[in-house]
N, C-alpha and C positions, 0 to 999 in steps of 0.2 A: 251620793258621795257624802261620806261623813264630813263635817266641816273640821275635824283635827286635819283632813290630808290639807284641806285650803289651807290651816293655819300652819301647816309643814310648807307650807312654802310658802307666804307671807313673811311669814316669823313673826307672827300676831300670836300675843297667848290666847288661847282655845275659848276661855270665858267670854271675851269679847261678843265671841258669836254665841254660845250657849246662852251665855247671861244678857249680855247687853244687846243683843239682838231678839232675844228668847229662841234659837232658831241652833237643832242640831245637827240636819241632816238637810238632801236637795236631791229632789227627783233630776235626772239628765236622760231625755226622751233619746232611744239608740237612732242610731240613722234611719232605719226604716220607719220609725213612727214620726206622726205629725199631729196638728189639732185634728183634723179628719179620723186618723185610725183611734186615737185615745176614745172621740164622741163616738164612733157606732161602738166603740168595745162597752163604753158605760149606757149610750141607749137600747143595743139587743139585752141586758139584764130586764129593761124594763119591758121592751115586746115580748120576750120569753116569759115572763109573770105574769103581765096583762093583756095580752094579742094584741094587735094592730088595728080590729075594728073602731070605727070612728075618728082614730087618727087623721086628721083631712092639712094637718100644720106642725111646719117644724121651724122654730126658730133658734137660729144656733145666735149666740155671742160669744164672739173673741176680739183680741188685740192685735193677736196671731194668725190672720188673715194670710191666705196661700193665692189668691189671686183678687187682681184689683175688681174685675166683674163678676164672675161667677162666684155663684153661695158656696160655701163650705158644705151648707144643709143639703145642698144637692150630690154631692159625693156621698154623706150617712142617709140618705132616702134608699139611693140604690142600695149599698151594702148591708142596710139591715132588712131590706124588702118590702118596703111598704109600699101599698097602692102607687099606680101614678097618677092618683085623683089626688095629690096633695101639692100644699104651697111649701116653699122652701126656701127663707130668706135669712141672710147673716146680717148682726146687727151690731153696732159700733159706739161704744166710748169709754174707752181708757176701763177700768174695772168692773164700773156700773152696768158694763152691757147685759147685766146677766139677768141683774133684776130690772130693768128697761125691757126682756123679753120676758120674764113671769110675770109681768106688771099687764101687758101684751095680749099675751096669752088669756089671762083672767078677762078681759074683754072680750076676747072670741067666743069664750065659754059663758059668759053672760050673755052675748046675742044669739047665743045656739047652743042650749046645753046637750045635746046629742051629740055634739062634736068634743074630742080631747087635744090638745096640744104638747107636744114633745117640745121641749125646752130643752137647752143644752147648753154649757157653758163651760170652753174648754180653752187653755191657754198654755202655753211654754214663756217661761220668764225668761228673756237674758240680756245681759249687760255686757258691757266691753272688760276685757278681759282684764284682771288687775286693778280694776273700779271698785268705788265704795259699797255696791251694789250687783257685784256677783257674790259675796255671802247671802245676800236673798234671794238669788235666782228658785226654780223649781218649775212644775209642771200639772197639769191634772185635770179631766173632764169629769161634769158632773151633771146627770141628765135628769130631769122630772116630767113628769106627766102632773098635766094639768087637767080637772075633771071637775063636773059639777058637783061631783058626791066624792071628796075626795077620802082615801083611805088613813092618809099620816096628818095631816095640818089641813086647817081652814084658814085662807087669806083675809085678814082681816080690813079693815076698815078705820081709820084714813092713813093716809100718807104724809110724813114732813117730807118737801124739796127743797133743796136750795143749791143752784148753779152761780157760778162767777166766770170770769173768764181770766184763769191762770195759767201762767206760763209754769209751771210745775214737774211736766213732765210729759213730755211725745215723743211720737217717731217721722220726721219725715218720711217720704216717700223712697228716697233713695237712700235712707241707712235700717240698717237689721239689728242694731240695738238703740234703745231711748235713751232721749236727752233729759238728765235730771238734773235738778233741784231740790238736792233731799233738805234742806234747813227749810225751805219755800215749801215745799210737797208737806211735809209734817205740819207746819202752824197752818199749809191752805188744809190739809184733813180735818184737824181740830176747828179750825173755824165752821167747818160743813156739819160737824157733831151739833157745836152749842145752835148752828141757824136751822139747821134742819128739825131739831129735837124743839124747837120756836117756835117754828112752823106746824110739827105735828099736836103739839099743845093747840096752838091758838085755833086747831081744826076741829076739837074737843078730842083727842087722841085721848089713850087710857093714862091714867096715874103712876109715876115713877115706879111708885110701892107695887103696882098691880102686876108687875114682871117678873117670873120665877128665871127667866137668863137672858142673856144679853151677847150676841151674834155680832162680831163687826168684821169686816173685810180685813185682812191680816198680809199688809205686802211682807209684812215679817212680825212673830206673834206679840214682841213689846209693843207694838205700835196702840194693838186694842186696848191695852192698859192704860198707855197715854190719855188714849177717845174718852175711857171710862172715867178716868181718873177727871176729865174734863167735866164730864157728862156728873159724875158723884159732889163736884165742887160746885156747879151752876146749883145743884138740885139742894144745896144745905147739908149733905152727906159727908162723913171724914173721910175721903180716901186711905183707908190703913190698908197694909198689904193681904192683913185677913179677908175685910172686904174685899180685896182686889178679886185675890186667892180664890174665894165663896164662887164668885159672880163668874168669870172668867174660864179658870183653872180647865175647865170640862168642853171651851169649846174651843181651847191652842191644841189637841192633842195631838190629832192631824196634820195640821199645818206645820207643828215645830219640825215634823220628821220628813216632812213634804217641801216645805220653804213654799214662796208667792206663787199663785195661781190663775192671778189676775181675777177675771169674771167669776172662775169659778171659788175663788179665793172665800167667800163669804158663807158658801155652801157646801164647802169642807167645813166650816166652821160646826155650824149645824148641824151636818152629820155627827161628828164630833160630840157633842152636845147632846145630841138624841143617842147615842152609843152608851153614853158616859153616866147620864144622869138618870135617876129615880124618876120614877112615872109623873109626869108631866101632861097626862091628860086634865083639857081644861085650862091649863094653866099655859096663858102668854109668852110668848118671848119675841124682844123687841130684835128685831135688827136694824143693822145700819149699812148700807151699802156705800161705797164711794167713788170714782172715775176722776182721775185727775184732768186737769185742766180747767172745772174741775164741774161735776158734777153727784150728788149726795141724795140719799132717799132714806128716811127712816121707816118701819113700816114693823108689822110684828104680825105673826102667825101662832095659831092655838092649837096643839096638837090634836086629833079625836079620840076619843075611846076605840081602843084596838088597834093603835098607831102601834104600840110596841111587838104585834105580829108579824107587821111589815118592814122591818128593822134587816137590815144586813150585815151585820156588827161581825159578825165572822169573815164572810166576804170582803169586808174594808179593809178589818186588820190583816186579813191573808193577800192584800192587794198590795197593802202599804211593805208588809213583812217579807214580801217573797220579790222584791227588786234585788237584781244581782249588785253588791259593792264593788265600789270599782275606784280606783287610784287617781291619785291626782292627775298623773302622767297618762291613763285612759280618759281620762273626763276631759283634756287637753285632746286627747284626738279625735274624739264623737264632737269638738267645738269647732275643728278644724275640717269637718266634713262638711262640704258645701254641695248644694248639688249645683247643676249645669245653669249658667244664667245668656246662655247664648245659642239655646238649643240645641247644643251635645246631645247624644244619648246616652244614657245612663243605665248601667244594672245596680239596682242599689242593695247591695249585703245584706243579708237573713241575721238580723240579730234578736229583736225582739217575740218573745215567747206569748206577746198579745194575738190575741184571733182577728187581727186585721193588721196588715203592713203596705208599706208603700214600698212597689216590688220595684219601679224605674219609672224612667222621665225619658220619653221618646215623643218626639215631633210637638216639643214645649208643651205635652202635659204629664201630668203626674197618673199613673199608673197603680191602683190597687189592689190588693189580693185578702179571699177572706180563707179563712179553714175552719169553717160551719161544722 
């Protein structure tokens, strides 16, 4: 949904969100999809490239959790076909989950480099309707393989943390969209930029200057600017909009048209970034993860030589480009589709043109179909 139909019925001028939000457009997952069909659509890309052997771990992070016990990871094991020699665990906090499981992952593969790890980080944004915070809603999975020899980026070495405990932004148990804090949410982000960026210093982390780009979690794409702009004034830098522009520019480009993604929010980025920019082997780039409540990870990855063969630049933009638009008044009834929360059975309507859907919800479980 373009954000002019939001501002047609708001009656907010348009730049609000263009501009002051940086943010022009929002994915709106049809009723047949969920965090489940979005993850195996984005992890069969990567089995279909690089098989399945050694796969033995899948860790999914979302927000967007489909049940209180069972993993998500074990719905995409089945549907993309991997061994049942594998572990399957979903992991949880607020945005950060994502890199909480690459973080994860690099550990399994350090105690066993014979083994690989499917990562996945897949999330639906949404907020209560007519909130300050359905112009960020959005959507999006984004899967990686984790490997001793890896082919696009090496994980580098160390890490800033820094946790607090903020009331910022959650979801109880018994509501379907989050409690915010957007005044609170923003200065607790920025405070996790200057202590986390503290902390990856005082670990002998690399030098400001040594970073050719800079990655941040994007609940909506001004926000990185803010981080940056935090991050450029700590460090003795003028924040001008040139620099902003320089640094930044290449890795909103996704997200503006996509809107919040939560976990996977940070790794659109990146794609983004590696789509956009001039070869970058060798050369660093910092990220900055974040999960409210709050949770922060600074951490930076160095792309390899021959990363830009394994690039899917066509793919993304044909993923991002070929969403059907859709009306304010249909974005209204895909919000108002619920499914059964009393054990109804359900046939749920063929809309989405993904290679995996959620066909119905019979004897309170959800139900999925692939077209392989």
């Amino acid at each position: 949904m373009d954000l002019a139909e939001l501002a047609r019925h708001t009656g907010a001028e348009v730049n609000k969100y263009y501009v002051g939000l940086g943010q022009t457009a929002q994915t709106v997952p049809a009723p047949d999809e969920d965090i489940v069909t979005m993850a195996a659509a984005a992890a069969r890309q990567i089995v279909a490239r690089h098989g399945a052997d050694g796969i033995r771990t899948i860790l999914f992070a979302t927000e967007s959790g489909i049940d209180q016990s069972k993993s998500a990871a074990v719905y995409v094991q089945d549907l993309i076909g991997l061994s049942a020699a594998t572990r399957a665990v979903e992991l949880k906090q607020a945005c950060y989950g994502g890199t909480a499981a690459l973080q994860l992952a690099a550990g399994i593969v350090a105690r066993d480099p014979q083994q690989r790890v499917l990562v996945i980080a897949a999330d639906i944004a949404k907020y209560d309707l007519d909130s300050a915070g359905e112009a960020t809603q959005g959507g999006a999975a984004v899967a990686m393989l984790v490997a001793a020899n890896p082919a696009l980026a090496v994980l580098d070495e160390p890490s800033g943390l820094y946790t607090a405990n903020v009331q910022d932004f959650w979801r109880p148990n018994y509501r379907s969209t989050p409690m915010v804090d957007g005044k609170l949410s923003i200065g607790a982000y920025l405070e996790a930029v200057e202590q986390a960026w503290k902390d990856y210093e005082g670990r002998g982390g690399r030098g400001f200057a040594e970073f050719a780009g800079f990655c941040y979690h994007q609940p909506f794409t001004k926000m990185a600017y803010k981080a940056h702009t935090r991050l450029l004034e700590l460090k003795g830098v003028e924040p001008t909009a040139a620099r902003l522009y320089a640094d930044l520019s290449r890795t909103a480009v996704y997200n503006r048209m996509i809107g919040n993604s939560y976990t996977a929010s940070l790794y659109v980025a990146l794609l983004s970034l590696l789509d956009h920019a001039e070869d970058l082997t060798g050369r660093p780039v910092a990220m900055f993860s974040y999960g409210s409540g709050a949770v922060a990870e600074l951490f930076s990855l160095t792309p390899v030589p021959g990363y830009r063969d394994q690039l899917r630049t066509a793919g993304n933009r044909a993923a991002i480009a070929g969403r059907e638009p859709i009306s304010y008044e249909n974005y209204r009834a895909v919000r108002d589709f619920a499914l059964p929360d009393d054990g109804a059975e359900l046939t749920v309507p063929a809309v989405t043109a993904s290679p995996y859907r959620l066909t119905a919800v019979s004897g309170h479980s959800r139900i999925y179909g692939a077209d392989r």
